[in-house]
N, C-alpha and C positions, 0 to 999 in steps of 0.2 A: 031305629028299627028294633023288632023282639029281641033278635039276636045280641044286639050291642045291651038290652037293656038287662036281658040275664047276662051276658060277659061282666056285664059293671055289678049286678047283685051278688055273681059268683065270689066277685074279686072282693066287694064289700066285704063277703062273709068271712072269705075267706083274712083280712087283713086283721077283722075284729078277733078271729081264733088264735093269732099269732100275736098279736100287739105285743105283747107282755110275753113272750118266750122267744129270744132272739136267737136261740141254737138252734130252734123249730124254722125257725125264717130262713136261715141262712139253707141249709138241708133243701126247703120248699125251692131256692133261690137256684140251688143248683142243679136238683132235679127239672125244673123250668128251661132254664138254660140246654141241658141236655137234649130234652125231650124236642126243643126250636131246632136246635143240630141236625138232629135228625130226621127230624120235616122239611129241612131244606130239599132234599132230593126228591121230596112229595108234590104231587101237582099241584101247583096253585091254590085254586081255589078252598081244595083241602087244609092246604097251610095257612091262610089268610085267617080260616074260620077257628080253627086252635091254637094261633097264635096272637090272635084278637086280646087275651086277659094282658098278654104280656106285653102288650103293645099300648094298651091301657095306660099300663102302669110307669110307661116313659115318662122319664122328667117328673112324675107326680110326688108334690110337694109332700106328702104322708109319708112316699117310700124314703124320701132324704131325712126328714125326722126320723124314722125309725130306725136310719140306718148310723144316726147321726149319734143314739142313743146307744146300741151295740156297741159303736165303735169307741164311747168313752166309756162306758163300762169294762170292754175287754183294754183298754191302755190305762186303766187305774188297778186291775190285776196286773200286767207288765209292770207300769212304774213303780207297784209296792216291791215288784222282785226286784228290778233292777238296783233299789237304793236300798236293797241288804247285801249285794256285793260291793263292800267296803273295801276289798282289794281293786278292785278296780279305780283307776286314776284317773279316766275319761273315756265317755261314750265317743262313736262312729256313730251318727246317724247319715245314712245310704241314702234320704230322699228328702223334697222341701217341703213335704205333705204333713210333717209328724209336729204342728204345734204342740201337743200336747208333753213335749219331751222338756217343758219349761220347769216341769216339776221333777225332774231329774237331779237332784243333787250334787253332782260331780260336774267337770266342763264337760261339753258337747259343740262336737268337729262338727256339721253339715256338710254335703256335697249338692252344690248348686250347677248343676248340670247346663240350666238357663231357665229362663222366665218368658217365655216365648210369647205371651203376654202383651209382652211391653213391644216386643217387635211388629204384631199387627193387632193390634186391641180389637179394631172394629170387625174381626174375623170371630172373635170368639164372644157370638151374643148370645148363645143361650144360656139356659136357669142354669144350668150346671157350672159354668167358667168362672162368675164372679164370685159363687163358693169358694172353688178350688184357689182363684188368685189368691184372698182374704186368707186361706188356709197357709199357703203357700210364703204371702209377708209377718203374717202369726210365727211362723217357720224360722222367719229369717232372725226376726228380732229374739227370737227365743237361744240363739245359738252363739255358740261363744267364739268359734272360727270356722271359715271355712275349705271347700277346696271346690276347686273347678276346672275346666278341660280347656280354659283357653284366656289369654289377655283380655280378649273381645267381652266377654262375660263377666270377667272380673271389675273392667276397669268401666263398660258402659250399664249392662244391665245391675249389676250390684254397686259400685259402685256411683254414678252418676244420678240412675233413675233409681236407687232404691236404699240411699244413702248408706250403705256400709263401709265401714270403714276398711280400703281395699291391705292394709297392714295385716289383717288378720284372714286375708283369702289366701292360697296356695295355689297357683297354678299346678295342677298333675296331668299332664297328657296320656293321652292313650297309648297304650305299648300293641306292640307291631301282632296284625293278624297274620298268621300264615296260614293258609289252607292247602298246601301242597299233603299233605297227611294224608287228606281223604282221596286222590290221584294217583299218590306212590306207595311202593311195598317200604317196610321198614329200614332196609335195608339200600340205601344207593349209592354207595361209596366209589364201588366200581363202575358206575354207569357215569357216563360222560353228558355234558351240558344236552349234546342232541339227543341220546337215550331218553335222561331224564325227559324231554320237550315230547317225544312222543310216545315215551310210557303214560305220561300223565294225559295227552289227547286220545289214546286209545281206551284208557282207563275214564275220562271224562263221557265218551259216547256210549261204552257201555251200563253207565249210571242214568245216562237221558234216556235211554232207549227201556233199560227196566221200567222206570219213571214214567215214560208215554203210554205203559201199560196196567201202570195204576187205574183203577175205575172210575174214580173223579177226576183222572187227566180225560179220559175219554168221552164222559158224558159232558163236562163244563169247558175244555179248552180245545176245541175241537182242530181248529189251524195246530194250534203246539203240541196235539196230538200225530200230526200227517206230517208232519215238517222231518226235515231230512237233514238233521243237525251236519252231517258229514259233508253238506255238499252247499248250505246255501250261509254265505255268509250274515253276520249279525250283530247288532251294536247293542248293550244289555245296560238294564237302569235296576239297580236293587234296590228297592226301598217301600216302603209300604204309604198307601197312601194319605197324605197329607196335603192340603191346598196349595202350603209354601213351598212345595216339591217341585213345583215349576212344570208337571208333566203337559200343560196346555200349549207351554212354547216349545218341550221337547218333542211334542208329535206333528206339531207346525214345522220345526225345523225337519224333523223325519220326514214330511212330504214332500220337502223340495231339496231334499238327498235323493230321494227315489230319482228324482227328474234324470240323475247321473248317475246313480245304482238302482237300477230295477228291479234286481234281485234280491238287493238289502229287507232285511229285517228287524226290526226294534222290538225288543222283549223284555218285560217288567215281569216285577213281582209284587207290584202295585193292584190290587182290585179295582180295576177303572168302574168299573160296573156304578159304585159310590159316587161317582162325576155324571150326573143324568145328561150336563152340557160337551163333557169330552166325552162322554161314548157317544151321544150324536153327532159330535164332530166325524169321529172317526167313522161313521157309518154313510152320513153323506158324502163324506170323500174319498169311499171305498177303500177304506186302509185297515178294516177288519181283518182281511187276510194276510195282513204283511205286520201287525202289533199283534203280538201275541203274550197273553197275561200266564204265570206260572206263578200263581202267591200263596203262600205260605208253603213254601219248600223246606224240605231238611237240607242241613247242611251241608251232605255231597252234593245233593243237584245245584247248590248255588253254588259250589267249589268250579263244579263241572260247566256249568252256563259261562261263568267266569273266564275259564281256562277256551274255554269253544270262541269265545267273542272275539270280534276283531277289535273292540276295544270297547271299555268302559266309560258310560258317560254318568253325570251329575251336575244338573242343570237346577238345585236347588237356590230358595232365594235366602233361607239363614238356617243352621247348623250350630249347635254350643260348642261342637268342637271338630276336629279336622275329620271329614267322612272317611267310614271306615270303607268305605268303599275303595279307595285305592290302593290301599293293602291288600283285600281281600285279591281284588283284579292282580296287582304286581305280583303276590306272592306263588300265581299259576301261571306266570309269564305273560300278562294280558298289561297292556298302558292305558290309565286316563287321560281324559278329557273334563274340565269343570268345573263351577263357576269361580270367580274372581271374589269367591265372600270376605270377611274379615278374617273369619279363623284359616280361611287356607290361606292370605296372604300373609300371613306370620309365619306359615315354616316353608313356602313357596316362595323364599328372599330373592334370586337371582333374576335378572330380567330378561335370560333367553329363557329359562325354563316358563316361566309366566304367558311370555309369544305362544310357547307350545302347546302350553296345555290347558290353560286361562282363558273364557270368556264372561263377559258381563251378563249376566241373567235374563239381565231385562233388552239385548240387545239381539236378536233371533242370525241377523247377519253374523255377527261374531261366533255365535253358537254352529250356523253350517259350515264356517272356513274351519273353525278347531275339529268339527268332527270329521269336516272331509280329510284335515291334514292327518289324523287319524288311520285314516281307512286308507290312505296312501304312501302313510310311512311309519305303520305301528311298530318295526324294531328301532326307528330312529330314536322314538319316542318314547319306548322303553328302558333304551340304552340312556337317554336323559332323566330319567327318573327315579334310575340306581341310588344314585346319595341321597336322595330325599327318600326312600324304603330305608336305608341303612342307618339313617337319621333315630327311628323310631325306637325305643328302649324296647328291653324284653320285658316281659311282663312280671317275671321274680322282681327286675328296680322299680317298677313300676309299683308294687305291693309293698316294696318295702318301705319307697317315700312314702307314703299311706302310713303306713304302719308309725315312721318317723314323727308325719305331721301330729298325729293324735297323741304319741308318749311325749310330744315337748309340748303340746298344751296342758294334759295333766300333770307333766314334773313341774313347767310354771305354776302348776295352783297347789301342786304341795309347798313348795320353795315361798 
């Protein structure tokens, strides 16, 4: 059409004016981004027609050149800094994306998070992923130890599929979330276990309730707008969405929970909207009104959804390391439920706790008996999952083993 043929000559032009000035790109890059933000709330057809240049330019092979080109120029300014700090003994590189830190001079720690990759390949086929993977093993081989959040990572994705040699990986686990802060006054010394319990639910409603009078609660989430947090119970899934999230069998299993709570409600923080096949799902089987989406929240409302739930669920099918989600749920008084993966069965050792709270992903039956046992005896269930919260380090040891792992690779390379 005319329309697409000036979008694409716009875009030409514009790509040729910028070629060779990548601070100018970057600036165009985010002003773009912005300006899309903003046209979301815009009608349709509006926003199709001025979002067109930028929709263009998805996946196009020029803008990954271009950017491919910025981004070594701005990490050959970094690595000339980086290798005139001679005091320094060894780098922390935070992510697996940084081949480029090969020319770094000193050792270099990596944190290998996971390779998620390797766990469903044929999931990730567009132009973009086999960049990223190549970026990602450039990463590995360039680094001289690592660390990572679980056995499961260390011993199969790095070691097995991606031959590292696992002597120089570190397991660090995640230290303990507690989001009671944003619930309670600073002060609780004097308040007793039930005080605390319903300072923090009275202090939880009146967060949801500011919250459902946000303007984008009201025009895009319309049920978690009208919903009556104080009166209608609720089972809550935090996580953003991703395919391996499992949320297809967790709203399967939420329909035939209804069958025996009709009042229940399932609430994510998941954009289902991104799933064209589970929002149809959930539309022809009228459960619009009873899943309700609330994503990208700050962190009191996810303290306060937490703390409001009758319990937390996590029906993911892989994780690098143990979801933070049941911290987040235990630390407002709220019990999980959640899958039976690698990494939770490394610190989920016991085999009554595993009965209680463990189901198979791939298994929907398993999934409604944990979550009804759940909804039928959430203190029992809490009460069972004290030593596994108390388990979790604080976050000062947590920094410090970090801290540890990286001074004894550079002492080894002075020594």
């Amino acid at each position: 059409s005319i329309l697409v043929f000036l979008a694409s000559v716009l875009v030409a032009a514009g790509i040729a004016l910028i070629a060779f000035i990548p601070a100018a790109l970057l600036v165009l890059g985010w002003l773009v981004w912005m300006v899309i933000k903003r046209l979301e709330k815009v009608p349709s057809p509006f926003t199709r027609i001025f979002t067109l240049p930028a929709n263009l330019l998805q996946h196009n092979q020029l803008i990954y050149i271009m950017y491919d080109n910025i981004r070594r120029f701005e990490f050959i300014r970094l690595i000339r800094r980086i290798n005139k700090r001679h005091d320094i003994v060894a780098w922390y590189i935070p992510t697996l994306f940084w081949p480029e830190m090969v020319h770094i001079n000193a050792p270099k720690v990596v944190t290998a998070p996971d390779i998620v990759f390797l766990e469903f390949p044929s999931f990730f086929n567009k132009p973009v992923f086999p960049r990223t993977y190549k970026r990602m093993m450039e990463s590995l081989w360039s680094a001289d130890a690592f660390t990572c959040y679980s056995e499961y990572v260390r011993d199969y994705h790095l070691g097995k599929l991606s031959a590292v040699d696992t002597s120089k990986v570190s397991v660090i686990r995640h230290g303990r979330v507690d989001l009671r802060s944003y619930l309670l006054p600073a002060q609780t010394k004097e308040m007793t276990a039930e005080q605390e319990r319903l300072a923090m639910r009275q202090r939880a409603l009146r967060i949801i309730r500011d919250y459902q009078r946000e303007p984008d609660v009201v025009t895009k989430h319309y049920h978690f707008y009208h919903l009556d947090f104080a009166e209608t119970p609720f089972i809550f899934y935090s996580s953003q969405y991703r395919f391996y999230k499992n949320l297809h069998s967790l709203v399967k299993a939420f329909a035939r929970l209804r069958l025996q709570y009709p009042e229940l409600r399932l609430v994510l923080t998941a954009n289902v909207s991104q799933d064209d096949d589970l929002k149809a799902y959930i539309e022809q089987q009228g459960l619009a009104a009873y899943i309700l989406e609330a994503y990208d929240v700050p962190t009191s409302v996810l303290a306060a959804l937490n703390n409001l739930a009758i319990c937390a669920v996590n029906p993911t099918l892989f994780e690098g390391g143990f979801p933070f989600t049941f911290c987040e749920a235990y630390s407002v008084g709220t019990p999980s439920v959640m899958s039976n993966i690698p990494v939770v069965m490394e610190l989920v050792k016991t085999e009554k706790l595993r009965k209680l709270m463990l189901f198979d992903p791939y298994d929907q039956d398993e999934m409604v008996e944990r979550i009804g046992y759940a909804l039928e005896h959430p203190d029992v269930l809490l009460r069972e999952q004290r030593h596994l919260y108390d388990s979790y380090p604080q976050w000062e040891d947590v920094a410090r083993t970090y801290i540890d792992a990286v001074l004894a690779k550079g002492e080894a390379h002075v020594a």
